[in-house]
N, C-alpha and C positions, 0 to 999 in steps of 0.2 A: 202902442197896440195898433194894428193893422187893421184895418177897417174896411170893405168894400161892401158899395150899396149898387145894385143896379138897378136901374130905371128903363122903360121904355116897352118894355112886353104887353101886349094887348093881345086882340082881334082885331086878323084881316084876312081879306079874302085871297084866295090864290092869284099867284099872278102878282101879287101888290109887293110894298117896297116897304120897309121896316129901319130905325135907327136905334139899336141900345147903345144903352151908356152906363158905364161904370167908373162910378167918383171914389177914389183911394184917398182914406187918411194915416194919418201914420208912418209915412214914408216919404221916402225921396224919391218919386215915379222914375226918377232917370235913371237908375239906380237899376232899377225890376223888370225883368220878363214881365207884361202882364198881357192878358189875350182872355177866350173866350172859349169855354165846353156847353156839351149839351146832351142833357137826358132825358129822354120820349118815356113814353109811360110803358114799363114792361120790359126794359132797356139798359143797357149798362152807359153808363156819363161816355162821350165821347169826344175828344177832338174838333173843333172848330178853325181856332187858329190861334196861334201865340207870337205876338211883336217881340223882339229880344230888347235888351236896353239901347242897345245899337243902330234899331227901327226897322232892322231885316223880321221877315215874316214867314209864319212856315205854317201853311192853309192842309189840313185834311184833303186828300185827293179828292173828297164829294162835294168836297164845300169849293173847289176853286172856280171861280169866276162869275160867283153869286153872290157870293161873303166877303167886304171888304173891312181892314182891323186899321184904324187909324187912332192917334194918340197925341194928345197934346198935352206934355210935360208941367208944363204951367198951371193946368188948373186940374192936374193931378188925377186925368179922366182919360180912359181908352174904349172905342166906338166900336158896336159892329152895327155896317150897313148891311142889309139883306135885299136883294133883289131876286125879283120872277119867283114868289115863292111857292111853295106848294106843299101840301098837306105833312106830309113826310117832316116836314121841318118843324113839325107839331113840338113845343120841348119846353122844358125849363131850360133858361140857355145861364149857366151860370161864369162871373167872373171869376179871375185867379192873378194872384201876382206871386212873383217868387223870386229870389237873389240869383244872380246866373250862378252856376255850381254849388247851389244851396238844395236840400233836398225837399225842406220844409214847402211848403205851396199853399198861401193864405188865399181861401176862397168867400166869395159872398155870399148870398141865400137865394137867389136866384131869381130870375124876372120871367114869366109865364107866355110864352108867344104860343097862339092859338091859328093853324090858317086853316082857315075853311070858311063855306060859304052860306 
């Protein structure tokens, strides 16, 4: 059974710098797309960015060069770092992993990132 827990969602204030994490059980991480969406209150879930099993990454055009997706195989856990953030980026930011050519997409329950001041 597939498992994903995210961690890391608080309050901060704009401007500041953010690191979730999301630990996968159930699986072979090497194996899985897994990456990062996000849905604001009022809002349809959206895109953040998704690592392929391969470690190429494919960023939302809103999210580039603020959101980095890093992922270490081994301890079965994929990161988004957040910089310069700002209110807008107000979200449940939830994890996903999925088989490359697989349609299924095992998500987690979401971790609450709040920026304001």
């Amino acid at each position: 059974q597939v498992q994903l827990v995210e961690s890391g969602g608080t309050l901060v204030q704009p401007g500041g710098s953010l690191r979730l994490s999301c630990a996968a059980s159930g699986i072979i991480a090497s194996l899985y797309n897994m990456g990062w969406y996000r849905q604001a209150p009022g809002r349809q879930r959206e895109l953040v960015g998704v690592m392929s099993s391969g470690g190429k990454t494919n960023y939302a055009d809103s999210m580039k060069g603020r959101f980095t997706i890093s992922r270490d195989n081994a301890k079965k856990t994929v990161y988004l770092q957040m910089t310069s953030l700002k209110p807008e980026d107000t979200a449940v930011y939830y994890c996903c992993a999925s088989l490359p050519g697989i349609t299924t997409t095992n998500w987690g329950q979401g971790t609450q990132v709040t920026v304001s001041s």
